[in-house]
N, C-alpha and C positions, 0 to 999 in steps of 0.2 A: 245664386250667383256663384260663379265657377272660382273655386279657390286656389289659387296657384304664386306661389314666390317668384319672385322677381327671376330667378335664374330657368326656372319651366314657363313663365308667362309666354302667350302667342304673342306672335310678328303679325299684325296685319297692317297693310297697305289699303287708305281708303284714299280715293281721288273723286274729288269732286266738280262734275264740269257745269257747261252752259245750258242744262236745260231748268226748265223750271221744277220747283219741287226737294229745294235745297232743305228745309225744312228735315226730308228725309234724312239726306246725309250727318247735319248736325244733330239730332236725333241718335242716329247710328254712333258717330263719335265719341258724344256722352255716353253710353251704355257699353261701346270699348271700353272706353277707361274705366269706367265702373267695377265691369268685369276684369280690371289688372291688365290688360293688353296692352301691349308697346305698339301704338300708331305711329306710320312713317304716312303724314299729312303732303296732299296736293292739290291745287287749286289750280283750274283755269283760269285765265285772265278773263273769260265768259265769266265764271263763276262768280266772279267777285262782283261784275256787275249785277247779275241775277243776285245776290247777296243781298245790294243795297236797294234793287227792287224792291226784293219779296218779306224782307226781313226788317227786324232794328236794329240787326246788329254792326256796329261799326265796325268793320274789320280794315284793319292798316294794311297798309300796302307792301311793307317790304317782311320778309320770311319771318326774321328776327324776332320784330316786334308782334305779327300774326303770332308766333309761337307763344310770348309770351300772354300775350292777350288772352290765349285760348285755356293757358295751363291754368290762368287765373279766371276766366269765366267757369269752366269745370273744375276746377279744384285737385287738377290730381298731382303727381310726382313728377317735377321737372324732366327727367329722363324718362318718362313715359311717354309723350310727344314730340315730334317732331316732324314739322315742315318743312317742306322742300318745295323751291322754285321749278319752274316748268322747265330752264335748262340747265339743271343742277345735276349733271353727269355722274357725277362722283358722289350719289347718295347711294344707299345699300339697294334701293329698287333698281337700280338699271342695271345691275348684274347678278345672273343668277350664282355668282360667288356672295352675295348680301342674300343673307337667308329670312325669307319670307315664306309665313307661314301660307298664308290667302290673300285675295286683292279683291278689293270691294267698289263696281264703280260708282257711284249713287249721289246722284243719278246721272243717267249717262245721258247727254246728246247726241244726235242720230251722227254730228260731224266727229263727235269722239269713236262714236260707235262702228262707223266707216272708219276711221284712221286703223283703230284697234284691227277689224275685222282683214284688212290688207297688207299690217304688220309695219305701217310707216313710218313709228317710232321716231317722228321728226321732236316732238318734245317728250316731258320724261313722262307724264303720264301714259303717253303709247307704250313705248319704251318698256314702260315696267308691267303693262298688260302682258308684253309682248314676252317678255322675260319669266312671267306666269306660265305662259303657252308652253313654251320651247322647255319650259324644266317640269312640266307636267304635275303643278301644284292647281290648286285651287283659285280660280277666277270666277269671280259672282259680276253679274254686270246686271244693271237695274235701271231699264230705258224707261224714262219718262217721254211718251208724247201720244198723240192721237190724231186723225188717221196715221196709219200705217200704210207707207209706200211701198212697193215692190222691191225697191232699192233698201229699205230699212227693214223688210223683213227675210230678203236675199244675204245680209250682213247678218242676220238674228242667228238665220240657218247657220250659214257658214260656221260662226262664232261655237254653236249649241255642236255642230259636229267635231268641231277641234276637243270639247271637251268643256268650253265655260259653261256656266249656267246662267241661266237666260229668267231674271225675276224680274219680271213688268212691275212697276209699282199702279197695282192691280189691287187696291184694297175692299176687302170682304166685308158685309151687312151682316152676317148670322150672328155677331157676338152683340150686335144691337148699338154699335157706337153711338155715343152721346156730343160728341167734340171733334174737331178735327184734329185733337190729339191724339184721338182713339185709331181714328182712321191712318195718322202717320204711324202708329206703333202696330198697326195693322203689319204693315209692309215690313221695318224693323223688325218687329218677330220672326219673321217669312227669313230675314237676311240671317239673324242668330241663330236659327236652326241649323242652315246652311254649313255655317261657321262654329256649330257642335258648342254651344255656348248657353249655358241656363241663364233664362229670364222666366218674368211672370207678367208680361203686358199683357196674356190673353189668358181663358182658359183651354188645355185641350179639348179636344171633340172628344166627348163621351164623356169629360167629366161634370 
């Protein structure tokens, strides 16, 4: 686990939209904070329904309370989290004066994924993709779906040539998963290397 004080901890931006597969994102979250990282949290209004789908967990509806629900399901430092609403302008994601280390989308829907890919920043999670691009840091996007349309891998392109990285949550059999824990921390692994961040969900190859 990567050691770092409060004043060197990374910035990352995770947004979480409407496809299925949220499981990953909250996954990912918990192992930010674990790791000391300051999360600047987003949520689709998709997402939250995929949330109550796929999950147990009750998440409230308005920012405030999400935030604090969350700092108390994971346990971490109040000022380590924070959520933001989809037209909350005036968060540190929507200008690249708000220093952000990396943006992580997990998982993406192919209609985030399109928004992203055109730069339509109608709400803030484009917005702060979009603001990744344009200041040439780190964007990780992690589409969740199956088939692949012409249209969702013409965006895939695009996206991979501007410079994001393009991680399918694509999870691998060689480590012999037992659970479908294994399988989601399959893909998380894949996202914390990305993001230059010591974990121990898997072993390396060769060892």
């Amino acid at each position: 686990m990567k050691d770092m004080s409060n004043e060197d901890r990374k910035i990352i931006s995770l947004a979480i939209t409407g496809a299925s597969g949220v499981q990953y994102g909250f996954r990912l979250l918990e192992l930010l904070l674990k790791n000391n990282c300051k999360v600047y949290l987003m949520f689709s209004k998709a997402a939250q329904v995929v949330i109550g789908m796929e999950t147990d967990i009750k998440l409230p509806s308005r920012c405030n309370d999400m935030q604090k629900f969350l700092v108390e399901r994971f346990a971490c430092d109040n000022d380590q989290l924070h959520v933001f609403g989809e037209d909350e302008w005036t968060a540190p994601p929507a200008s690249g004066t708000g220093w952000v280390d990396a943006m992580v989308v997990c998982p993406c829907s192919m209609g985030a994924l399109s928004a992203i890919s055109i730069g339509a920043s109608n709400k803030l999670i484009e917005r702060a993709a979009d603001v990744m691009l344009k200041e040439r840091r780190k964007l990780i996007v992690v589409p969740r779906e199956t088939p692949y349309s012409d249209i969702h891998l013409e965006n895939m392109l695009k996206l991979s040539r501007m410079g994001a990285v393009m991680l399918c949550a694509n999870p691998g059999f060689y480590n012999k998963a037992e659970t479908v824990d294994d399988l989601i921390d399959f893909v998380v692994a894949k996202i914390l290397d990305q993001l230059e961040l010591q974990h121990e969900l898997q072993p390396r190859w060769g060892e």
